[in-house]
Each structure stands twice: as structure tokens, then as C-alpha cells.
PALUMDREN-135181 format. One record per residue (C-alpha): x, y, z. Coordinates in steps of 0.2 Angstrom, whole numbers, padded with zeros to 4 digits, always signed. Each point is the difference from the previous one (the first is absolute). Example, Ala and Ser with C-alpha at 12.3 -4.5 7.8 and 13.67 -1.06 7.14 Angstrom:
BEGIN
+0062-0022+0039 +0006+0017-0003 
REM end
This chain:
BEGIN
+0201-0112+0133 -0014+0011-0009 -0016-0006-0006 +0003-0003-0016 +0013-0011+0004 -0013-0009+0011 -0010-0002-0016 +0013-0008-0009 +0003-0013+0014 -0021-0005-0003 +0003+0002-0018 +0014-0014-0001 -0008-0012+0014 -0016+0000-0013 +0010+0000-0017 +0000-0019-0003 -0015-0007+0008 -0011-0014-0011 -0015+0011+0003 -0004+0016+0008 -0012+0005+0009 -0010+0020-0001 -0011+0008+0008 -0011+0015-0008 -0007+0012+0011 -0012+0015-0005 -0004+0013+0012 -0016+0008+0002 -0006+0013-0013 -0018+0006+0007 +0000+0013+0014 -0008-0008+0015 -0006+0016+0007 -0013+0001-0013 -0007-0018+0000 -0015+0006+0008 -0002+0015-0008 -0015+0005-0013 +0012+0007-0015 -0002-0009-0016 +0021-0006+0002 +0000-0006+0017 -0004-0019-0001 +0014-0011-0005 +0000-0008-0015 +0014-0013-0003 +0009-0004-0014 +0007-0015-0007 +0020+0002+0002 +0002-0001-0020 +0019+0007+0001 +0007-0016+0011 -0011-0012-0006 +0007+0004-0016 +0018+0000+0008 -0005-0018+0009 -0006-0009-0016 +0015+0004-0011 +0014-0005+0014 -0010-0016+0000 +0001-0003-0017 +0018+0007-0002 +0008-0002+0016 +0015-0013+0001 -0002-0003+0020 -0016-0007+0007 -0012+0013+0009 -0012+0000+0013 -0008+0016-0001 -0012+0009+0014 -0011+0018-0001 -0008+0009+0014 -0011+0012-0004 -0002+0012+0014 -0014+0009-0006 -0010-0015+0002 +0009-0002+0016 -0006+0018+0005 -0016-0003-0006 -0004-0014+0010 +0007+0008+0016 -0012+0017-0002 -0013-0012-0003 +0001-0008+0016 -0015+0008+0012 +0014-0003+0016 +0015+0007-0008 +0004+0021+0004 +0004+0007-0018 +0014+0013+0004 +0012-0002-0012 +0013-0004+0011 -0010-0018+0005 -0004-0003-0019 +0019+0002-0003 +0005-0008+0015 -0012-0015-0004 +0005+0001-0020 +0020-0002+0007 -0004-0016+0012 -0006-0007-0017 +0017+0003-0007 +0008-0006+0015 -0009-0016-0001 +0002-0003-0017 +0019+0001+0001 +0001-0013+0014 -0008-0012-0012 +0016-0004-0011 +0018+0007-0007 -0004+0013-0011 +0014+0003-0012 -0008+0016-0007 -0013+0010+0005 -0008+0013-0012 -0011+0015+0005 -0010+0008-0012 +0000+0019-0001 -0014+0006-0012 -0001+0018+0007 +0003+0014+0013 -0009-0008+0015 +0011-0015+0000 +0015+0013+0003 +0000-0007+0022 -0007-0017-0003 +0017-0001-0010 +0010+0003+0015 -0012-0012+0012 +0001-0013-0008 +0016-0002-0005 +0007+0002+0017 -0013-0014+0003 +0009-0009-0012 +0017+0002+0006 -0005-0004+0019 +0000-0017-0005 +0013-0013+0007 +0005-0003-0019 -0003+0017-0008 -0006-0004-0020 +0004+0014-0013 -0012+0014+0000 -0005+0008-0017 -0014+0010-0005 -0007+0004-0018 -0013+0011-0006 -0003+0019-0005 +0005+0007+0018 +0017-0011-0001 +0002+0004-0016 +0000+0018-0001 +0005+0005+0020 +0013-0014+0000 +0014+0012+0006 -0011+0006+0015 -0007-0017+0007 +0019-0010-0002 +0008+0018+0011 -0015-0001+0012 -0004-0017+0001 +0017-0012+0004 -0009-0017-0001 -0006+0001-0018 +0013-0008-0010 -0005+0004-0019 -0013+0009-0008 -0007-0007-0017 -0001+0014-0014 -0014-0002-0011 -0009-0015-0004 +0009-0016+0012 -0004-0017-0012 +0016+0002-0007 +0010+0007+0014 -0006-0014+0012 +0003-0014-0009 +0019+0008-0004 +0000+0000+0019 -0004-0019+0002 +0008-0007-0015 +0017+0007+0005 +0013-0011+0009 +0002+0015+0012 -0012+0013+0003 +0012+0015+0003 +0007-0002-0016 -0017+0001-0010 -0004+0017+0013 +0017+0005-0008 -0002-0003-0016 -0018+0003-0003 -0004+0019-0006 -0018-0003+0008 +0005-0003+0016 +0003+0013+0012 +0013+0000+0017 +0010+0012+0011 +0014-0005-0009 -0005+0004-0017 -0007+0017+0006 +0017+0005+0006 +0009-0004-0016 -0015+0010-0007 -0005-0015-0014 -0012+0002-0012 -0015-0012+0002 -0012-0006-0014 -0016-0010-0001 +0000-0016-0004 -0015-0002-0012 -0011-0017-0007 +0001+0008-0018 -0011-0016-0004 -0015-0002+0012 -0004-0016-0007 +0016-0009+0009 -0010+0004+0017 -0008-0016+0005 -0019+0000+0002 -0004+0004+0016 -0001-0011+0017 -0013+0006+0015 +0007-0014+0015 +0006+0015+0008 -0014+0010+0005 -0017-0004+0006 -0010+0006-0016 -0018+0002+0009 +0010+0012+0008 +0000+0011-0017 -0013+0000-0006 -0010+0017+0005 +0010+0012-0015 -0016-0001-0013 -0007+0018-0005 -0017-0006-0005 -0011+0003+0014 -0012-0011-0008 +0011-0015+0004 +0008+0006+0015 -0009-0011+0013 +0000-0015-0011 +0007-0016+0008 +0003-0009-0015 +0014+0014-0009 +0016-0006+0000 +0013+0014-0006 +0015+0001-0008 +0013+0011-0006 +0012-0001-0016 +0012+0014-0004 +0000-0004-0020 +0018+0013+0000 +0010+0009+0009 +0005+0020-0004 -0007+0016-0004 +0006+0013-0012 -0008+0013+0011 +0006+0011+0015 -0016+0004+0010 +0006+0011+0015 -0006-0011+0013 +0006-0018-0007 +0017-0009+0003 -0005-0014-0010 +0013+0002-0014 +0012+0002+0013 -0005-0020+0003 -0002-0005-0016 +0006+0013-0013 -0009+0009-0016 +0003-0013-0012 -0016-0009+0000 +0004-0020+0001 -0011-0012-0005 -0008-0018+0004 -0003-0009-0018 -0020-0003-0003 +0005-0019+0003 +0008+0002+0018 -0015+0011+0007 -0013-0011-0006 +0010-0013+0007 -0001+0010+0018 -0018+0000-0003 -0004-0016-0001 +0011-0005+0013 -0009+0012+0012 -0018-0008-0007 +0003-0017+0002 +0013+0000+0015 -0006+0013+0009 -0019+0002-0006 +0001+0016-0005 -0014+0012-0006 +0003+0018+0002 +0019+0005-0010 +0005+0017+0006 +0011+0007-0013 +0014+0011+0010 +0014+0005-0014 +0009+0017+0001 -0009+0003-0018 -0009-0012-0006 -0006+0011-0014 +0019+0004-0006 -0004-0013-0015 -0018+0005-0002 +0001-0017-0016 +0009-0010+0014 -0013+0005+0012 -0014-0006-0012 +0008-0017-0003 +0001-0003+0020 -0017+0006+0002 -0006-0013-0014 +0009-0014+0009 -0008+0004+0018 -0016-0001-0013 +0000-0019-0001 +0000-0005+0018 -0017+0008+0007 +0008+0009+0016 -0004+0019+0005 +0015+0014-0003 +0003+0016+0010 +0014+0011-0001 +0004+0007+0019 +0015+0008+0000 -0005+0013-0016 -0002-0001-0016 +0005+0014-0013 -0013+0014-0006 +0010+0001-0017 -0003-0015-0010 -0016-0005+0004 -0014+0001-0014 -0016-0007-0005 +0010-0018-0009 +0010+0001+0017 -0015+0001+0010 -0009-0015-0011 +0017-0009+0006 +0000+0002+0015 -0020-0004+0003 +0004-0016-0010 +0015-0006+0011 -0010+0002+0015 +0004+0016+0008 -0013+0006+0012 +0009+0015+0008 +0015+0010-0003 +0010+0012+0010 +0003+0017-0013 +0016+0007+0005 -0008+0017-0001 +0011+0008+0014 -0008+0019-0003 -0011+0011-0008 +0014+0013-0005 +0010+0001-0018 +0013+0010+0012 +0002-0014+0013 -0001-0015-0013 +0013+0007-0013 +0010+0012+0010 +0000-0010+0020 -0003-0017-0006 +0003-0001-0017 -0013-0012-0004 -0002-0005-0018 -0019+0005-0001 -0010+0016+0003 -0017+0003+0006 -0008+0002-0016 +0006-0018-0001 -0008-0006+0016 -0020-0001-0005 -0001-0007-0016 +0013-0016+0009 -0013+0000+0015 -0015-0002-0015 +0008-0013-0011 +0002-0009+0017 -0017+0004+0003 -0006-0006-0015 +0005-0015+0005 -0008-0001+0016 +0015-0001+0008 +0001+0009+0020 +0012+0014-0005 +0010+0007+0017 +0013+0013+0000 +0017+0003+0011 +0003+0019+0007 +0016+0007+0005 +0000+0015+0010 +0012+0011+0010 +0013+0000-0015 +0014+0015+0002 -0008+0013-0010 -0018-0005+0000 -0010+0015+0005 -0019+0000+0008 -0004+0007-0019 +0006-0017-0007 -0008-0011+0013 -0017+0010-0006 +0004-0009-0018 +0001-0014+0007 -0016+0001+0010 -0010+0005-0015 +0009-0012-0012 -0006-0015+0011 -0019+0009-0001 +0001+0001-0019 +0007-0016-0004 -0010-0013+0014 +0008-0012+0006 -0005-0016+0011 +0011+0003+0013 +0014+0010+0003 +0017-0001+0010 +0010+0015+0008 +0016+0000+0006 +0013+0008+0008 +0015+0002-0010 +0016-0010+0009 +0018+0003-0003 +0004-0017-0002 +0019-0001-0003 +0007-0003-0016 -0016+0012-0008 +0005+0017-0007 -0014+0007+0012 +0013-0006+0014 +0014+0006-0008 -0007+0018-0003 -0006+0000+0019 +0018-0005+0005 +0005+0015-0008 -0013+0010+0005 -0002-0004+0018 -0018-0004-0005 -0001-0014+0011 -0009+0004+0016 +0000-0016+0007 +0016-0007+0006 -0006-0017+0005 +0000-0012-0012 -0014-0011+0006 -0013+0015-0001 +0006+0000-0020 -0017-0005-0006 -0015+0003-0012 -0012+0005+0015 +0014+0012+0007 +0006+0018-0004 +0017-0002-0002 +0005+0015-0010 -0001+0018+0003 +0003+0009-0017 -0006+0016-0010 -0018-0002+0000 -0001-0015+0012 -0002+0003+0018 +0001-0016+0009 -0012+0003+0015 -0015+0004-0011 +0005-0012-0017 -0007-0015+0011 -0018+0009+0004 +0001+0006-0019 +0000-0017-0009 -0012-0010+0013 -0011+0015-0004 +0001-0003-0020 -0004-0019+0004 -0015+0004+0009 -0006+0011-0014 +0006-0011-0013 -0007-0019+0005 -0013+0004+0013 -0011+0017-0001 +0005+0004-0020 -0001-0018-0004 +0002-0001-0019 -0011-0015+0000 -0011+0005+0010 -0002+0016-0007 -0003-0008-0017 -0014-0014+0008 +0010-0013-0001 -0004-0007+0016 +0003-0019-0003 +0017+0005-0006 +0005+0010+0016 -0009-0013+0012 +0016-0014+0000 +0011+0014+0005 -0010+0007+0014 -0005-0016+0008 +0019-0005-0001 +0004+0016+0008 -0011-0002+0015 +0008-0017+0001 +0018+0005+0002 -0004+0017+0008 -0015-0003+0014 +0003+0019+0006 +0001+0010-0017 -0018+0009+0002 +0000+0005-0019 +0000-0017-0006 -0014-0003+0011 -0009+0016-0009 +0004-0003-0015 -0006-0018+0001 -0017+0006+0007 -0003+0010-0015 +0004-0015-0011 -0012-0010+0010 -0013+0011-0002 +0001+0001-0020 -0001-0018+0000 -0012-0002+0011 +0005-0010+0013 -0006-0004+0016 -0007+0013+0013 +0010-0007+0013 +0016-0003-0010 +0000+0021-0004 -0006+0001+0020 +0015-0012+0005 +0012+0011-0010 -0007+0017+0004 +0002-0006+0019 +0017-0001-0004 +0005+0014-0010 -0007+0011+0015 +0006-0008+0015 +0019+0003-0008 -0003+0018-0003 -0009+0001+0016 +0015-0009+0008 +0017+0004-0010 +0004+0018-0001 +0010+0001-0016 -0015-0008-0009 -0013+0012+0008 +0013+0014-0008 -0001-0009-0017 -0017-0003-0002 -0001+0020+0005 +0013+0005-0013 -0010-0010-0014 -0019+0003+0008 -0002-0019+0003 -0014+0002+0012 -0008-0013+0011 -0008-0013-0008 -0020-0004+0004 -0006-0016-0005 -0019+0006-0002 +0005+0013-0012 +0000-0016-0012 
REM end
């Protein structure tokens, strides 16, 4: 008997239970390696899981069988392991530790089905882990998984991995509750176009995403799942960053994008047709959050929110009326934004945005990325924003396939012109389902095999103009000139301004010696104590007296020692 006639026989035996029981289980996406290093990308920050929160809240509402539902988060998981002062922090013991979890979790009750979510590249092994996890058990639940990885590189993980039973294409809300509502669940695989098997592969079936055309039917959210004080560390604003009393939350007004950036898979997930909640149904979720939840910081996270720039408006107006503070950190479109924009934005709350910059070039935003903006629209956004008094950050993309050192220089020079409070470089990722993964596919671009290296702090892509061994040391170089030795506050006296970021940075990073300059210099225009700037300077020069790759750095940008009595 082959496997997938094993998976029929758990199918069946589940088909016409009174209420079923599921597990979701999402594997780690922070790079363990690099907790304790100083780069701006290497402490985890954790996410609310949006996508199967949304999923558990319409099969509650719409499901015909009764459901008891569990998560496990393994980044939390992970987390909590590194953080243990006794535990060794190989990746093997963090994986080993992170799979007793599972293990344990599994022996609690019957799980009918249990989902894995597969966001991106580095979930590619945890895939084949878990599920053979799963299916060591004495009564082996159906395995699925869902996300952009399963949905794009579904072929690959059901050839390579034989315990995944299904892979969800596209978004699951409607797939899933398909799956439970049917009086036998391999029919619904069967006749479903959004779910993926074996079987279908080999009869080389079309499959098609099954859409929520009206995001109003999905129900308001639920949080028993999850451990919200665990989330709550995504905030932008510096200012606000150590602050006990924010509580955040994130709403996803729609769902689409009717662009095709290089790098993102998104419309692979959700599509180009922009979908949208109705004004009523979001300030519904608002409210809910408010007086449920007790939230005070909204992060706004859609694909586009400024796709409807009137629609965008009438939100903002909404958020208005219910006195909480607004950023925006996943990105926010240059194009679009203009003084009444900006007025808007001020008025609804928003503290700090995000720009979706991505570079400095014309050829790499219209030609590599295809980005709906140009530089000569990036300053005139950053002022109205400004204007406003709202921290203005921006996101960099580097190592693109054809991005030459010429183009990287525009970049440089753009962020030196334009100012802003903080910027954020990254490596560029073939995440599959992008056309950047595509073209390295077809290319043999990709340099790094292993999918669990794929990330935004590793060189991955070895292309025309990108050399992979040096990319790295390029970017950190362009964020040391960028936030710390040319900062644009800074530069510009704005010293209070710059203080919050600095005095978070030596907080998260206790080893990064150019915060602790920077921050000495600050100090010193504001006239602080003599044995605060002495406490810092202390610092700053025992790292570079200690810590070789800072002594080089300071070198390189003629950081020298710091002397208290100079002051």
C-alpha cells in the first residue's frame, strides 16, 4: 500500500467525527546564529500569526462540526530556549528542544489535522521534521501545510517530503473550512482546485486560489490562541519602544497588490485584485481590539494601503475618533503621499511610518524592481511626512541582479539628500513565488542552496554586479554611514529626535560601539551629566579595545577613542 493510500485510511477514520480537533504549528523564522549579533536585523521580532488566526475565526463561525483548535508558535518556543542562561545554542539543541515541544504537544489529544504554516524559504526542512513528527504518532492526523512556500514549491516539498498530505494554495479560510465541512475529506482534496496532492500532480490538474472576494464575511478577530504580551515588541517609534503600557495590534484592511516588486510573493498569496474590508467592518475590528484587548498602538500592515488613496482617507478619519497612536511597519508607498495625506495621517495618530523606499537608483526602481515611484518622488513624501512631525524611516533593498556598485552610490547619496530618521538595509531574498526567484532559477543566481540561510541578513545570490562574499560587508558599511557616523538628525541638530533611537539601540545591542558614540555625542549637546558621557565613553572604548571587527570599523570611519575630559 503506498502512502497516499495510508492517507486515505486517516482521511475516512476522521470524515464523520462531531468535532475535530487541529493543531497549527509554525516553525521558526529568525536565524539563531545571529541573536546575539550587533546588526540592526538580528533580534527577533515576532509577529502575530494574522494568516491562521484569520483561518481559526472563520471555521468557527462557519464550520458545521465542533472544533477545538491549538497553535504553537515555535519562535516563541526558540526564543525562550536561547534565553535560557544553561541551555547550549547550536542549532541542533534549539531544533532538538523546539521538536520535544511538538512531541509533547501531540501526546496531549487526537489530532484530526494538523496544519504547518510555510510562510518562506527557511521553513523548506522544518517541513519535512515536523511532519515526520506528526506521522510518528500511534494515530497519525492528516498533515497539511499552507502558506507562500506551500504554495508556490508545492511540487518539490509533496516529491521530497512523503508525510505532507496536502498543500493549501493561496489563501486557506475557504479551502479549510471546504476540508471540515465535507462528509469525507478526500473527496473535498479531490474536488477542491485549491488543494494540492500527489495525485493531482500526476494527472497534472490545474489548481486555483480560492479567494474571500468580500473581506467583510471574515469574522472579527479572536486572540485565545496566542499569549499576546508575547507580541508586542513590532512598534517603529523609538520613542515608545520601551514603554510598558503599548499594547499593539495589527489589522490587514485588504488583501492584494497590483504590483510585481521583484522580491515579493505576496500576490502569489493574495492576488492583484485589491479586496477590501468595508469602513463599517474595520472600525468594528477596532473597537473590538480597544475594548477587548485594550489596544493603543494600530499597525497598519496591508499590501497597499494607499491603492484607494479617498478609501485610505476615510479609514484614517475613522482611526481619528478613537484617540490611539498609528504606524505603518511594513511600508508604506512613496507615491501618493502629499501635504492633505500627511495632515491625515498626523490627525489619525500616526507617529512613524516605514517608506518603502527600496533604492536610490531610477534603473533599479523602474527597471529591477519596478516600483511605482522614482527618486525625485522620495523627498518631497519624506517632507510632507515631516511636516507633520511624523518619524519618517525607510526600507533598502540591495544585492538585486543587476544592481552595479555605481547604483548603490545613488542610493548612498539619495539617503544623504533626503534625511531620514532611521533607515533599513536589506539583503535581497529569492523568496519563492517572487520573480527575483524565478529569474535566479533561471539564471543559476542562487548561490545558496540551503534554504534555511535564505534570509535578509545573508548573501544568497551571486549575479552580474553582485558578489556574495563582499555584498554582506557592503550593506553593514552603508548602515554604519547612514544611522550612525552620517546621521541625518544628527547631522542637522536634532539631537532630541535621534536620542530615543540611540538609547534603544544600546538597549537591544549592549556590544554595538557606534551606538555607544553616537549616544556620547547626543549626551554632550544636551548636556548631560559628566559621568553619564564618562559611563558611555567607557564603554564605546572597551569594545574597540576588545572586539576586532569594531577597532576596524571605528578605523574605517575615524571613530577615535573617546576622552571624557575633552568635554
Amino acid at each position: 500500500m503506498d502512502h497516499f493510500n495510508n492517507t486515505e485510511n486517516v482521511i475516512d477514520s476522521n470524515s464523520h467525527n462531531n468535532q475535530k480537533n487541529i493543531l497549527f504549528i509554525i516553525p521558526p523564522y529568525f536565524n539563531f546564529q545571529s541573536l546575539n549579533s550587533d546588526k540592526l536585523d538580528s533580534i527577533p521580532v515576532f509577529t502575530v500569526p494574522y494568516g491562521i488566526l484569520s483561518i481559526v475565526s472563520y471555521l468557527r463561525k462557519y464550520s458545521l462540526v465542533e472544533l477545538d483548535i491549538d497553535l504553537i508558535d515555535l519562535n516563541l518556543e526558540a526564543f525562550e530556549f536561547l534565553s535560557s542562561k544553561e541551555s547550549s545554542h547550536s542549532k541542533t539543541n534549539v531544533n532538538n528542544s523546539l521538536y520535544e515541544t511538538v512531541r509533547n504537544k501531540l501526546l496531549e489529544k487526537n489530532y484530526d489535522i494538523v496544519g504547518i504554516s510555510a510562510l518562506f524559504n527557511n521553513a523548506y526542512k522544518y517541513i519535512e521534521d515536523l511532519s515526520t513528527i506528526v506521522k510518528s504518532t500511534k494515530k497519525p492526523p492528516l498533515c497539511i501545510i499552507g502558506g507562500g512556500l506551500a504554495s508556490n514549491l508545492y511540487s518539490k516539498i509533496l516529491n521530497n517530503f512523503i508525510n505532507v498530505d496536502a498543500a493549501c494554495l493561496a489563501e486557506g479560510e475557504i479551502p479549510m473550512l471546504d476540508l471540515l465541512n465535507s462528509q469525507n475529506m478526500q473527496l473535498a482534496f479531490n474536488t477542491s482546485n485549491s488543494w494540492i496532492t500527489r495525485e493531482k500532480i500526476k494527472k497534472e490538474l490545474t489548481f486555483k486560489a480560492s479567494y474571500i472576494d468580500n473581506l467583510d464575511n471574515i469574522p472579527i478577530l479572536e486572540y485565545d490562541l496566542i499569549d499576546l504580551t508575547k507580541y508586542n515588541g513590532r512598534s517603529i517609534d523609538k520613542r515608545y519602544a520601551n514603554s510598558l503600557l503599548k499594547r499593539e495590534f495589527s489589522i490587514h484592511t485588504s488583501r492584494g497588490c497590483p504590483y510585481s516588486c521583484i522580491y515579493c510573493s505576496n500576490t502569489s498569496i493574495h492576488g492583484k485584485i485589491i479586496r477590501k474590508m468595508s469602513l463599517a467592518r474595520i472600525t468594528s475590528e477596532l473597537d473590538s481590539m480597544i475594548i477587548n484587548y485594550g489596544m493603543n498602538v494600530l499597525l497598519i500592515e496591508d499590501d497597499h494601503f494607499l491603492a484607494d488613496i479617498d478609501r485610505a482617507k476615510a479609514v484614517l478619519k475613522e482611526i481619528a475618533k478613537r484617540n490611539i497612536r498609528v504606524e505603518f511597519p511594513n511600508g508604506i508607498s512613496v507615491r501618493g503621499i502629499d501635504s492633505e495625506l500627511g495632515i491625515a495621517l498626523k490627525n489619525a495618530g500616526v507617529s512613524a511610518v516605514n517608506l518603502a523606499v527600496e533604492s536610490g537608483s531610477d534603473f533599479v526602481l523602474s527597471k529591477l524592481i519596478r516600483k511605482p515611484h522614482l527618486n525625485k518622488h522620495i523627498k518631497p513624501a519624506v517632507q510632507f511626512l515631516r511636516d507633520q512631525d511624523i518619524r519618517v524611516h525607510a526600507f533598502i533593498v540591495l544585492g538585486l541582479p543587476g544592481e552595479l556598485p555605481e547604483h548603490r552610490l545613488e542610493t548612498a547619496e539619495m539617503i544623504q539628500d533626503v534625511g531620514f530618521d532611521w533607515v533599513y538595509f536589506f539583503l535581497a531574498v529569492p523568496i519563492v513565488g517572487s520573480r527575483l526567484y524565478d529569474q535566479c532559477i533561471e539564471n543559476n543566481y542562487i548561490a545558496e542552496n540551503d534554504f534555511s540561510k535564505h534570509l535578509i541578513s545573508n548573501a544568497t545570490i551571486k549575479a552580474p554586479g553582485i558578489d556574495p562574499s563582499t555584498i554582506s560587508d557592503e550593506m553593514y558599511h552603508m548602515n554604519l554611514d547612514a544611522n550612525f557616523v552620517n546621521n541625518w538628525n544628527l547631522k542637522n541638530n536634532r539631537h532630541k529626535i535621534a536620542l530615543p533611537y540611540f538609547e534603544s539601540m544600546v538597549r537591544k545591542y549592549p556590544s554595538h560601539a557606534f551606538a555607544y558614540y553616537v549616544l556620547i555625542q547626543i549626551y554632550i549637546s544636551l548636556n548631560y551629566s559628566i559621568d553619564k558621557i564618562k559611563e558611555l565613553s567607557n564603554k564605546y572604548n572597551e569594545i574597540i579595545n576588545k572586539d576586532k571587527n569594531w577597532k576596524n570599523y571605528s578605523e574605517t570611519f575615524n571613530l577615535k577613542k573617546t576622552n571624557c575630559s575633552q568635554h
